[in-house]
C-alpha positions in Angstrom: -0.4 23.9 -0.2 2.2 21.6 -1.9 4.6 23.9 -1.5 4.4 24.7 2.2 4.9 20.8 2.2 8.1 20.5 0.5 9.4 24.2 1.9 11.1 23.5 5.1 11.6 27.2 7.0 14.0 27.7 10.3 14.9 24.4 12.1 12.9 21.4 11.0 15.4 18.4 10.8 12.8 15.5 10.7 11.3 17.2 7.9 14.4 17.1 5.7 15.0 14.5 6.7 11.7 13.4 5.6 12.0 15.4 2.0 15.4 13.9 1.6 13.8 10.7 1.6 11.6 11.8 -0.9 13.9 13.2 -3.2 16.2 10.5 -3.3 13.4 7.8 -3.8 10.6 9.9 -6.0 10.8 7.3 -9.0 9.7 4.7 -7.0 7.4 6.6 -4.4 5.7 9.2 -7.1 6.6 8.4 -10.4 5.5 4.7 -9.8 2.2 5.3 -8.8 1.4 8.0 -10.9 2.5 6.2 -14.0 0.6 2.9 -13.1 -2.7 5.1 -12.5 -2.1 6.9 -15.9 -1.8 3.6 -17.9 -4.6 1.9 -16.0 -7.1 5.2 -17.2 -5.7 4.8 -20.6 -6.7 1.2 -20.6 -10.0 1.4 -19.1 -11.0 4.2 -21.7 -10.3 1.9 -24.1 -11.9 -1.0 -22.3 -15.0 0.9 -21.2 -15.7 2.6 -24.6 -15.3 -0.9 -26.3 -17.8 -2.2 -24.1 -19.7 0.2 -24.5 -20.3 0.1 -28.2 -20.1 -3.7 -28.6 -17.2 -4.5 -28.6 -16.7 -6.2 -25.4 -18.0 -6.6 -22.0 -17.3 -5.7 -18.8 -18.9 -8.5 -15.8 -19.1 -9.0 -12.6 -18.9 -12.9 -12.4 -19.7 -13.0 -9.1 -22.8 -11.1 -9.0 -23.8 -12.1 -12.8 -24.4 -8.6 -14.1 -22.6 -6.6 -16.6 -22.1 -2.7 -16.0 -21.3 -2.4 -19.7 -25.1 -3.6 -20.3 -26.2 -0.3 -18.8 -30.1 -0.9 -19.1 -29.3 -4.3 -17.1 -27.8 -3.3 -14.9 -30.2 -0.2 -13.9 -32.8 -2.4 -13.5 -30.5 -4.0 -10.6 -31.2 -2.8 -6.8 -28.8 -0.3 -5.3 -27.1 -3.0 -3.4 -26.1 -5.7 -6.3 -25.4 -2.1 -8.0 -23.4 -1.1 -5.1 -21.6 -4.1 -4.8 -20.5 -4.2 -8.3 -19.7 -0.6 -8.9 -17.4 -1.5 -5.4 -15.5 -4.6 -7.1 -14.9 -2.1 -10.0 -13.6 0.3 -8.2 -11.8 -1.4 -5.8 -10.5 -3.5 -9.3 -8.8 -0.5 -10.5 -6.1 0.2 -7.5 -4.5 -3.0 -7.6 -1.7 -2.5 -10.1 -1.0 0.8 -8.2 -1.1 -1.2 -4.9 1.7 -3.7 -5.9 4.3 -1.3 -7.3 3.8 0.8 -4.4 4.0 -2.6 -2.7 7.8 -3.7 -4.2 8.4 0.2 -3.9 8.2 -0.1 -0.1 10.4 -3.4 -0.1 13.3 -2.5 -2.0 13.1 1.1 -0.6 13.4 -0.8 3.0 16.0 -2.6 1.9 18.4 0.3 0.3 17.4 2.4 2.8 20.7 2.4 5.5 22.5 0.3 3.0 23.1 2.6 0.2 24.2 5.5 2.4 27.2 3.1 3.4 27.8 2.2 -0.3 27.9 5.6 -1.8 29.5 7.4 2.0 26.9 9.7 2.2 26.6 8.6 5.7 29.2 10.3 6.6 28.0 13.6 5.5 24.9 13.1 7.0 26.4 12.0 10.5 28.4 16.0 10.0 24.7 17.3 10.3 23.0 18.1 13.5 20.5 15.3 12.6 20.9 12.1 15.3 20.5 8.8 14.2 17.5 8.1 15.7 16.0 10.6 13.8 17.3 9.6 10.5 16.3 5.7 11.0 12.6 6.7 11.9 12.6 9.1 8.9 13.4 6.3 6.6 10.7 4.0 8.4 8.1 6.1 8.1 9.1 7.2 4.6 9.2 3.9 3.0 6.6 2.3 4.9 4.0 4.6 5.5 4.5 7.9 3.1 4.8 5.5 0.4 1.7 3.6 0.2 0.0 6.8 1.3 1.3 8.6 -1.6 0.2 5.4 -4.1 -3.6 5.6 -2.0 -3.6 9.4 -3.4 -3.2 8.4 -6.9 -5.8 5.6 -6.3 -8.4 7.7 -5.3 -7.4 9.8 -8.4 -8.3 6.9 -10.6 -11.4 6.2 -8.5 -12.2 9.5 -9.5 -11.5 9.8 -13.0 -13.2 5.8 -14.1 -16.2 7.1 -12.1 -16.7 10.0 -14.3 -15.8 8.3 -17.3 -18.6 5.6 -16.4 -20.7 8.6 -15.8 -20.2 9.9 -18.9 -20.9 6.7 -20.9 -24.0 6.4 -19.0 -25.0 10.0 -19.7 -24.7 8.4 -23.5 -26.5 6.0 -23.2 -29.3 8.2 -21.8 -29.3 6.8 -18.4 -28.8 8.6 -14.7 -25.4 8.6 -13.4 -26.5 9.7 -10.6 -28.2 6.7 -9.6 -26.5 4.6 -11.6 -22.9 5.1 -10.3 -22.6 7.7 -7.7 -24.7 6.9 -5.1 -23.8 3.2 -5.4 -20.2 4.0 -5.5 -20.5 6.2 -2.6 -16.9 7.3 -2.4 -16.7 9.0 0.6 -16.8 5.6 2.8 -14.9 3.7 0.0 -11.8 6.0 0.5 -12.6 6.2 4.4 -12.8 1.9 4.3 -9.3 2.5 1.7 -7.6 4.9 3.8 -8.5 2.7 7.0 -7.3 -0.8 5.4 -3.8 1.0 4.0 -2.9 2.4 7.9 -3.2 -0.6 9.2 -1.5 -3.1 6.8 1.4 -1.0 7.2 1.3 -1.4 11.0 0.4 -4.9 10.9 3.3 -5.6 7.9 5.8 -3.3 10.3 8.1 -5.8 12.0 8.4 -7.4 8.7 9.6 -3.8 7.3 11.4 -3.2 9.9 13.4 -6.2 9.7 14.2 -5.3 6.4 15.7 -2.1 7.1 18.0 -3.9 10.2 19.3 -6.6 7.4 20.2 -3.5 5.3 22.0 -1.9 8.1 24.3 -4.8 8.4 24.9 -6.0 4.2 28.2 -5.9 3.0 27.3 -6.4 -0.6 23.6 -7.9 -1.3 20.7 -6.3 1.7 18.8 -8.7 -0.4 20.4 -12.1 0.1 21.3 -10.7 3.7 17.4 -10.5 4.6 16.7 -13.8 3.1 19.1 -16.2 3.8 19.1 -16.3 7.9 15.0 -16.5 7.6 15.3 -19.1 5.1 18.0 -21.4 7.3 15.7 -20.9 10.5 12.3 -22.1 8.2 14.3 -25.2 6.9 15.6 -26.2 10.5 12.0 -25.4 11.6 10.4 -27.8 9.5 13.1 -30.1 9.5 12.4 -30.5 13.7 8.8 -29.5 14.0 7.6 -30.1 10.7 6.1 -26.5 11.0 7.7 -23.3 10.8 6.5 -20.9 13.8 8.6 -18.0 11.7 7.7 -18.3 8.4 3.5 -18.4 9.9 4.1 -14.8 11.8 6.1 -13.6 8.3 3.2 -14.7 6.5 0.4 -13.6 9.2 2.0 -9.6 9.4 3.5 -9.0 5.3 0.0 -10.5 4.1 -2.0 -8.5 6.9 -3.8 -12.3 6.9 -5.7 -11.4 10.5 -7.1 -7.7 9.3 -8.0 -8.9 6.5 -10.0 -11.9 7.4 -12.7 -8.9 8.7 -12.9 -8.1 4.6 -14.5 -11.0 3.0 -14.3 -10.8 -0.7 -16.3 -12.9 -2.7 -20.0 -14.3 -3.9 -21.9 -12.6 -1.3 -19.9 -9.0 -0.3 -17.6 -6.9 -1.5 -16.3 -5.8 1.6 -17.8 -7.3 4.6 -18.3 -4.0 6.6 -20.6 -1.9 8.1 -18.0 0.8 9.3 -14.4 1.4 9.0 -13.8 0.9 12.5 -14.3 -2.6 11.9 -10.7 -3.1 10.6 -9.4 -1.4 13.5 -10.4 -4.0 15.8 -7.7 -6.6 14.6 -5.1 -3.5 16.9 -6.9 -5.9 19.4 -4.9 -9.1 18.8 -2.0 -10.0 20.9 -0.1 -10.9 17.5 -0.7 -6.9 16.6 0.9 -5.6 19.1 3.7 -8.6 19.6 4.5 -7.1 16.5 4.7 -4.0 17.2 7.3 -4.8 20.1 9.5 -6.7 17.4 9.8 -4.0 15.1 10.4 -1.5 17.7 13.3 -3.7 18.9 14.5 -4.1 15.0 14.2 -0.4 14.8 16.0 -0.2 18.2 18.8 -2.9 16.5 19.0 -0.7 13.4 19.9 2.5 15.1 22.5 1.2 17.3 24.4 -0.4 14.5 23.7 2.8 12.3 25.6 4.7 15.1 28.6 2.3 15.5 29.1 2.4 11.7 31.2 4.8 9.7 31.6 3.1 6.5 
């Protein structure tokens, strides 16, 4: 299956595209992730097993239980046992999250910039592959394959801490079954996962987006170039209005802050959700598809200079 993947047979120029974008960024899409779940399993081993036989616990503050005191917390109902076992869970993707996070960022960033600094634009622009079609690769490398490589891994790790809770439960005499799996139910938490990933990276888009225009048009630092024209506009904003109306919609799209106000994470839920289509209905809000329009018009902006430039 993998292989029919990366195997690209008679004319498929998107698709190289695509698996050029892979190649040239697999530390940072694959290797990343892959190495952030790996340490993460080795740590919880250590953590769970050391819980396990004294040495440490493992809590849920919110809900006052500890899974590591395994008769306590079978005498829980399925939904405090549900709602911890989801924290848990949930708990363990969170390094993987942010390097695929800062992965997307600086990918955006490099992404029509170094092709200028090392010329390999210009080998690229010899290929029967149009511009269009090479900016929208990039875009949907860095911002969407990217996270959804990192959500794979994720549910790897999901995966593996859930059998090794499993297997300290099956120690310590209890059900697994009942303990952990039903509660954990994974199927809807990687539904609810899959769900909430697709549409950050829509709602963070223009943001993205702009990030890929500014490295368009850097001479030397994409960086400084992204930063420093938001950062004048902010300061003149607050120096006039006292509020900055672009630094609020930055804010509002890169932290997702309208989606996510449908989650509510805290004393009383772990996800505040009866079905994944809930998170879809935040594609209702004007500012969802205002964004939209702006990164389409970045992405618009980034192909037209990518066209015009040679060096």
């Amino acid at each position: 299956m993998i292989s029919d993947i990366v195997k690209v047979t008679g004319y498929s120029p998107f698709k190289t595209l695509l698996l050029r974008e892979f190649w040239e960024n697999r530390r940072s899409m694959f290797y990343g992730p892959m190495v952030t779940s790996s340490i993460f399993v080795g740590l919880i081993l250590i953590v769970l097993f050391s819980a396990y036989f004294g040495l440490g616990q493992i809590g849920v503050h919110s809900d006052e239980i500890e899974i590591s005191d395994l008769a306590g917390f079978a005498n829980e109902d399925l939904e405090t046992r549900r709602k911890a076992i989801g924290i848990f869970l949930m708990g363990s993707s969170i390094l993987t999250i942010i390097v695929a996070w800062f992965s997307m960022v600086f990918n955006s960033l490099g992404s029509l910039y170094d092709e200028r600094k090392d010329n390999s634009i210009l080998f690229w622009k010899s290929m029967p592959v149009s511009d269009t079609q090479t900016v929208l690769s990039k875009m949907l490398s860095n911002v969407f394959i990217t996270p959804l490589i990192a959500l794979g891994f994720i549910f790897a790790t999901q995966i593996i801490v859930l059998a090794i809770l499993c297997l300290i439960g099956l120690i310590a005499g209890q059900n697994p079954w009942e303990l952990f799996i039903v509660p954990a139910n994974l199927p809807n938490l990687f539904a609810r996962e899959l769900t909430m990933v697709i549409m950050y990276c829509l709602w963070a888009l223009p943001v993205f987006a702009y990030l890929m225009l500014a490295s368009t048009v850097a001479k030397r630092t994409p960086l400084l170039t992204a930063i420093v024209p938001v950062a004048v506009i902010i300061v003149v904003e607050l120096y006039l209005y006292g509020h900055s109306y672009l630094g609020h919609g930055i804010l509002e799209h890169i932290s997702a802050e309208k989606m996510f106000d449908l989650v509510r994470m805290g004393d009383d839920e772990v996800v505040n959700l009866k079905d994944t289509l809930v998170l879809i209905k935040s594609a209702a809000l004007p500012s969802f598809w205002f964004g939209l329009a702006a990164a389409a018009a970045m992405l618009w902006g980034a192909i037209q200079l990518r066209k015009r430039s040679n060096q």
